[in-house]
PAVOSE-903993 format. One record per residue (C-alpha): residue number from 1; x, y, z; residue in three letters. Coordinates in pm, whole numbers, plus 50000, padded with zeros to 5 digits. Example, Ala and Ser with C-alpha at 12.3 -4.5 7.8 and 13.67 -1.06 7.14 Angstrom:
REM PAVOSE-903993
panu pos 1	px 51230	py 49550	pz 50780	code ALA
panu pos 2	px 51367	py 49894	pz 50714	code SER
END
This chain:
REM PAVOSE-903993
panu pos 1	px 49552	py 52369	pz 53325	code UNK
panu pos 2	px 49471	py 52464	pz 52943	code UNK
panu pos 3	px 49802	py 52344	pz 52849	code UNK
panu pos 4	px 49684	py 52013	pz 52999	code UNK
panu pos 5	px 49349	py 51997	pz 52841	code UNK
panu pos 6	px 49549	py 52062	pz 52506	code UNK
panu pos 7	px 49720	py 51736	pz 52572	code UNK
panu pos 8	px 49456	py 51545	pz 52644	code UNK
panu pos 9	px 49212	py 51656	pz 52328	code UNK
panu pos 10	px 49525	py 51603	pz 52124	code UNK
panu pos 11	px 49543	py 51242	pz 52263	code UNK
panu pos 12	px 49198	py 51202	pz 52257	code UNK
panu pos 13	px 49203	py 51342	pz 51901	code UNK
panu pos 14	px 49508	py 51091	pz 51793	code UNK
panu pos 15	px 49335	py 50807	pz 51922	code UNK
panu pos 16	px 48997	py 50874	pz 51740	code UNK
panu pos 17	px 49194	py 50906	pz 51402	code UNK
panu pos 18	px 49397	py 50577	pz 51456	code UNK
panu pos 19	px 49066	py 50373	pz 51532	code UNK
panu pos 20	px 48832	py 50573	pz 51217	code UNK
panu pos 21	px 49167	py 50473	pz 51000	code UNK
panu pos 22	px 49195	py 50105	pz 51110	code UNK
panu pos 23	px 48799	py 50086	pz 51029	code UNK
panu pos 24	px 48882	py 50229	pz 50680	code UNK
panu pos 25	px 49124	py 50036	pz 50613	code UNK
panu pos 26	px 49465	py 50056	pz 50407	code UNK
panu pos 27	px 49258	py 50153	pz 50076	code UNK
panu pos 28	px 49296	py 50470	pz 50231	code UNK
panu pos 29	px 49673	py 50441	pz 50168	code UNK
panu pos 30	px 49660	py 50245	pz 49889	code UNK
panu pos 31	px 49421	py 50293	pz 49659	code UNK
panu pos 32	px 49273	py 50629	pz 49678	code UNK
panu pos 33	px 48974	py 50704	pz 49491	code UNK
panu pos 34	px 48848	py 51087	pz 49465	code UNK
panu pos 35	px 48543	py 50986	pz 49796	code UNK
panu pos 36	px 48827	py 50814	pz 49938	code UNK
panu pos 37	px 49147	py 51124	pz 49890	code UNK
panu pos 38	px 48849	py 51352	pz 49999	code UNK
panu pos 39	px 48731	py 51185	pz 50311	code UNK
panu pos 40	px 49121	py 51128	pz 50443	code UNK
panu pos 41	px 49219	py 51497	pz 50418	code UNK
panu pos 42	px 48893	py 51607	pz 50593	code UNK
panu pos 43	px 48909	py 51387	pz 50865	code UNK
panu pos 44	px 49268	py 51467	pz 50908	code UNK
panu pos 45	px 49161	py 51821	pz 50931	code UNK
panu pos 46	px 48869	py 51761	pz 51150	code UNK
panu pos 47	px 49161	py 51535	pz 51399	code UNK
panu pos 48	px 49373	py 51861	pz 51371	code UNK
panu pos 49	px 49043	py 52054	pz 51512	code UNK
panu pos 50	px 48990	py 51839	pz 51777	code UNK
panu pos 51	px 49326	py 51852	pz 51899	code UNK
panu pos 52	px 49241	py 52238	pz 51979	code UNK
panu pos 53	px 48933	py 52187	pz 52104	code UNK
panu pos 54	px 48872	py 52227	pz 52471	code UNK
panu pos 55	px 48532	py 52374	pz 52504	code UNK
panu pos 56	px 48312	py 52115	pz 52300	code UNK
panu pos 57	px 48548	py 51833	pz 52207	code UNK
panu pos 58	px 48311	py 51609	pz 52106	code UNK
panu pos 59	px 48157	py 51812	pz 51821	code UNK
panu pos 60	px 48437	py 51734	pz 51631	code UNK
panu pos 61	px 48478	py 51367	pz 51742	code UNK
panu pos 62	px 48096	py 51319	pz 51542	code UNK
panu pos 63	px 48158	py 51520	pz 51252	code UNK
panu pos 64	px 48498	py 51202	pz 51217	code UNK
panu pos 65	px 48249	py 50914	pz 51342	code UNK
panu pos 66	px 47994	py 51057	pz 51026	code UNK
panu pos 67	px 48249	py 51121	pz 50802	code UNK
panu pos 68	px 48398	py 50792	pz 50842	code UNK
panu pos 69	px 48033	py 50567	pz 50866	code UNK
panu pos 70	px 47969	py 50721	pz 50488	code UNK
panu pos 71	px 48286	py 50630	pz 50361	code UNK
panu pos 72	px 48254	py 50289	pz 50526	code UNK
panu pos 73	px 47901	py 50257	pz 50402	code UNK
panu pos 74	px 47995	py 50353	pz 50072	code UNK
panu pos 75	px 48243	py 50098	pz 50035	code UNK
panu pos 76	px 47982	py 49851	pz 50153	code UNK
panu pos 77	px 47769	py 49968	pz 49880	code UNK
panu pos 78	px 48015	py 49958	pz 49568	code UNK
panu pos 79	px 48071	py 49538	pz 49731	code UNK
panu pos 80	px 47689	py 49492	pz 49713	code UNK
panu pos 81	px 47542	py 49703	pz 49421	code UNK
panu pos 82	px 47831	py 49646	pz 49125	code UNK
panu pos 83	px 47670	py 49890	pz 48909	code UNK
panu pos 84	px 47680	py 50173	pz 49122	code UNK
panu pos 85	px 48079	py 50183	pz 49154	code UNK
panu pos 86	px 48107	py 50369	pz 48809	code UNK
panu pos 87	px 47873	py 50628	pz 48947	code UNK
panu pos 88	px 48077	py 50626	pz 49332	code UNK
panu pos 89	px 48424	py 50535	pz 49209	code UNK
panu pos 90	px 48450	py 50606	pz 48813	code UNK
panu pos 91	px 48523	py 50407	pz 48515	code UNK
panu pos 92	px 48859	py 50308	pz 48406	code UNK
panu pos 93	px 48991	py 50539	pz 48065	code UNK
panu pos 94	px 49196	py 50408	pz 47783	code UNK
panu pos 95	px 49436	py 50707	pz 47697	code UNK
panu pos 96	px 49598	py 50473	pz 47437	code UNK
panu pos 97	px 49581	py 50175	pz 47226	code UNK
panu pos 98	px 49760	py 50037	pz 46963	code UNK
panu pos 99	px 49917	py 50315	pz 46901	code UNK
panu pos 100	px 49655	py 50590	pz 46906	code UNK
panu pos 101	px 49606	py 50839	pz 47170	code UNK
panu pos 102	px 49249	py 50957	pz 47273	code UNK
panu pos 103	px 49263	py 51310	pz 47304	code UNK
panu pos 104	px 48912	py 51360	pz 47416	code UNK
panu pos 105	px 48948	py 51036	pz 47690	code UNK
panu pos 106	px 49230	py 51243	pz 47827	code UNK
panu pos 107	px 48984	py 51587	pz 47820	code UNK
panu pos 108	px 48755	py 51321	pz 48042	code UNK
panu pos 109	px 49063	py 51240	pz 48264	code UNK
panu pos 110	px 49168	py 51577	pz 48337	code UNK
panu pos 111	px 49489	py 51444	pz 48209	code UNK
panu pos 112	px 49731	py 51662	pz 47964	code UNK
panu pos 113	px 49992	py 51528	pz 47743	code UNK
panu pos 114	px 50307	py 51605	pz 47939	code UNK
panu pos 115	px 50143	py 51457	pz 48218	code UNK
panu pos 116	px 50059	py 51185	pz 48028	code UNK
panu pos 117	px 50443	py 51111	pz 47933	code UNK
panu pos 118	px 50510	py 51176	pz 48308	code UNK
panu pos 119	px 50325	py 50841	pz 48410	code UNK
panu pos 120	px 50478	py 50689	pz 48142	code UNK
panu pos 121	px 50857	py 50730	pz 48204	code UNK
panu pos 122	px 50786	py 50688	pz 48576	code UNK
panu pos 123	px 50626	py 50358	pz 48515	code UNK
panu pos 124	px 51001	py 50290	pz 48295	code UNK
panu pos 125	px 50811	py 50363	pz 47924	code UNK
panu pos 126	px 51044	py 50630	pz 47779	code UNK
panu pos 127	px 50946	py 50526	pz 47416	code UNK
panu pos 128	px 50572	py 50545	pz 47366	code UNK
panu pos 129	px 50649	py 50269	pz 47067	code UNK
panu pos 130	px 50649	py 50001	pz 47349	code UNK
panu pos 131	px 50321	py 50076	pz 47459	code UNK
panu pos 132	px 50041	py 49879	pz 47330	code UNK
panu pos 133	px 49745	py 49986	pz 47565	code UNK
panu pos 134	px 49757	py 50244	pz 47845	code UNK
panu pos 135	px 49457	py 50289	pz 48083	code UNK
panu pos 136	px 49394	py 50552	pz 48319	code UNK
panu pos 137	px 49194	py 50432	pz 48661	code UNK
panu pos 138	px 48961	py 50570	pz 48887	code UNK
panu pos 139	px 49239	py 50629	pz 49194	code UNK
panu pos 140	px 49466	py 50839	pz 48951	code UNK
panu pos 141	px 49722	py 50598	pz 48840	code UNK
panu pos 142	px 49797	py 50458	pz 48486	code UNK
panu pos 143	px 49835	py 50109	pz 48369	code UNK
panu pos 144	px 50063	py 50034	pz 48119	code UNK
panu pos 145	px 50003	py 49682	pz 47869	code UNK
panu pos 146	px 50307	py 49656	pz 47722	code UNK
panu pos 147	px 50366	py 49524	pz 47340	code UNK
panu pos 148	px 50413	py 49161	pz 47334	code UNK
panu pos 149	px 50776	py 49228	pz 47188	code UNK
panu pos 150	px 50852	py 49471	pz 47436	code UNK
panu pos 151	px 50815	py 49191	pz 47706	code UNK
panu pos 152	px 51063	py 49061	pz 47906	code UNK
panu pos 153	px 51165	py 48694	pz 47812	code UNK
panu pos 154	px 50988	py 48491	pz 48144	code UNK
panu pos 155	px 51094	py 48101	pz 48134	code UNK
panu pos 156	px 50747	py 48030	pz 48044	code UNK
panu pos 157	px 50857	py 48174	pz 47688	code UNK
panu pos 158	px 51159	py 47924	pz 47683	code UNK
panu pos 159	px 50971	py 47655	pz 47800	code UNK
panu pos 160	px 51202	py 47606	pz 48113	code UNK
panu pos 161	px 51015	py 47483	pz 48388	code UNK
panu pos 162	px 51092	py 47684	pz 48702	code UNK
panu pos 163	px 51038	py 47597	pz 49089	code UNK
panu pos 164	px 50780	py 47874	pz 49264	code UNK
panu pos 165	px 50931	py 48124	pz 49508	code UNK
panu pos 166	px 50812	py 48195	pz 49811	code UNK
panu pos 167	px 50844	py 48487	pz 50051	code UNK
panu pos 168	px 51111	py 48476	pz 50291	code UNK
panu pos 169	px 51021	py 48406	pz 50681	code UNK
panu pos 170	px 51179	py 48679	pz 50926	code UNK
panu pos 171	px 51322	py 48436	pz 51204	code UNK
panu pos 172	px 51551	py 48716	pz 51406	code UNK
panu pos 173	px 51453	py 49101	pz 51371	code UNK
panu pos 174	px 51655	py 49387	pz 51600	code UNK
panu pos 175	px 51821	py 49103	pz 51837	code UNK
panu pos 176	px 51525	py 48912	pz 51924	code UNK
panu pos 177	px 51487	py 48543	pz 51823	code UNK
panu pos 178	px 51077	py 48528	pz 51662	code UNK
panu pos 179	px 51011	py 48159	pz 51796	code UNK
panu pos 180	px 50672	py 48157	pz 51670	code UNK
panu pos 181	px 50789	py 48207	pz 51292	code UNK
panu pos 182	px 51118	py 47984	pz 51354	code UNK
panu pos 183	px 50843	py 47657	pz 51449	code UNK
panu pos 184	px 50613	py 47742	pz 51157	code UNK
panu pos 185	px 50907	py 47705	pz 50972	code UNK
panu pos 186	px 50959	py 47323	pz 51125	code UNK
panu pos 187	px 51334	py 47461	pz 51287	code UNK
panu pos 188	px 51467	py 47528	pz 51604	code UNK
panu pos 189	px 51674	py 47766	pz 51826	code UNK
panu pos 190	px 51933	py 47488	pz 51803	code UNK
panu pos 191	px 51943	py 47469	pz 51418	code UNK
panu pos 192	px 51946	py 47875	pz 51464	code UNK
panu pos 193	px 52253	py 47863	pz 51673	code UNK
panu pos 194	px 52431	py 47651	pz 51462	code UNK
panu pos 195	px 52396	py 47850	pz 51158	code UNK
panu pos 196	px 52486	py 48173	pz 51336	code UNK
panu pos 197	px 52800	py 47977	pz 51416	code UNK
panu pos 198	px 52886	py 47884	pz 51107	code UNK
panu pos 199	px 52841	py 48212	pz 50981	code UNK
panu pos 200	px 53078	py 48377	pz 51198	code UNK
panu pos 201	px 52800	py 48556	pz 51478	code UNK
panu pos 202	px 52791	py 48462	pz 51875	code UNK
panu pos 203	px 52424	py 48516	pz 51949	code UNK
panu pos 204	px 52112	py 48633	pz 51728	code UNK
panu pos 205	px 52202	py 48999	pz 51950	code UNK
panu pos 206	px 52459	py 49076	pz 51638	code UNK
panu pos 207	px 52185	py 49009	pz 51416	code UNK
panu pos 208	px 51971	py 49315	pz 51257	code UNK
panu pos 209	px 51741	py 49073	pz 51074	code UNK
panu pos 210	px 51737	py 48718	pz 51000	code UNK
panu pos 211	px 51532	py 48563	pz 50718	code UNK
panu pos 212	px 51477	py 48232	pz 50604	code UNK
panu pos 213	px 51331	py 48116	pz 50288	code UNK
panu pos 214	px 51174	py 47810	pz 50216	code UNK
panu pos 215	px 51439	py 47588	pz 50135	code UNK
panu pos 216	px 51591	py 47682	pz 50492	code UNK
panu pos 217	px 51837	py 47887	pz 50402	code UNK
panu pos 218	px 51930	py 48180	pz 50672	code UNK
panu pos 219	px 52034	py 48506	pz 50524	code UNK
panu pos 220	px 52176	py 48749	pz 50807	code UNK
panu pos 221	px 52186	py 49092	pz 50798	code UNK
panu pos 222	px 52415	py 49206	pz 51070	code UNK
panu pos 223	px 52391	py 49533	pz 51332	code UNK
panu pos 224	px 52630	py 49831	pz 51200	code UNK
END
């Protein structure tokens, strides 16, 4: 019987977490502040609590609910008052700029030198020459201006006039044929057929994923 109470609490407990993170949001995953890194790993731990639970379940279940109505309110609160997001979220910190690096803005940062050069290399800037501006965030992560000689040569340089690119439409994915995406795209399962034809496949089963871009060109990526 406890074993079975475990299961539920933990299912309970899984649920709970999904729904408080789908309220949150991906910033969670993708942009984590200090609130924000602080408020994830205790509501993960509070989840993990829960799970164990079986006397008073629902204590924990509250402490999540709170813990994710402040973060949610907080973000509300940087979107309507502008000025308090330095205060909530931090300011941005230039480490370095043409050419000179701020030792006391990396004191402020928490940031040494080595792990300075770290986020450099990692961001593909093994020669601090290139650099002509580096700033450090508020969610950790540094952003690199590179010198204007350092750039890569875009067709915009050359004056070549390029047509825009746009992302690829998945039309087949693990076997299955995604209609929907294949009419948004103005084709049809009988333009589908013949291309798997002509490409040497019986049926969109052979197919791993299918994409097609927007000059209707299929590209096939076959099951192995």
């Amino acid at each position: 019987m406890e074993i079975l109470k475990v299961c539920l609490t933990s299912l309970f407990s899984a649920a709970a977490l999904f729904l408080i993170a789908k309220i949150l949001g991906h910033k969670q995953m993708s942009q984590l502040d200090f609130f924000d890194y602080i408020t994830g790993i205790t509501i993960g731990s509070i989840a993990a609590e829960m799970a164990t639970e079986l006397e008073r379940p629902l204590h924990p279940l509250i402490a999540m609910i709170i813990y994710g109505f402040v973060a949610v309110g907080l973000t509300v609160m940087t979107n309507k008052l502008p000025r308090m997001r330095k205060y909530i979220n931090g300011t941005p910190t230039i480490i370095m700029h043409n050419g000179k690096i701020y030792k006391e803005n990396m004191k402020k940062a928490k940031m040494d030198l080595s792990e300075f050069m770290v986020m450099c290399r990692q961001q593909g800037f093994f020669d601090l020459e290139d650099i002509q501006t580096a700033v450090f965030e508020y969610n950790g992560k540094l952003s690199i201006l590179s010198k204007s000689s350092k750039r890569p040569v875009t067709p915009e340089d050359m004056s070549i006039t390029v047509k825009q690119a746009h992302i690829s439409t998945e039309v087949i994915m693990d076997g299955q044929v995604l209609d929907g995406n294949l009419k948004r795209m103005g084709l049809d399962l009988i333009w589908l057929d013949k291309q798997l034809k002509e490409k040497g496949y019986k049926s969109a089963n052979e197919i791993f994923l299918g994409v097609v871009n927007d000059e209707n060109t299929l590209t096939l990526y076959g099951i192995k």
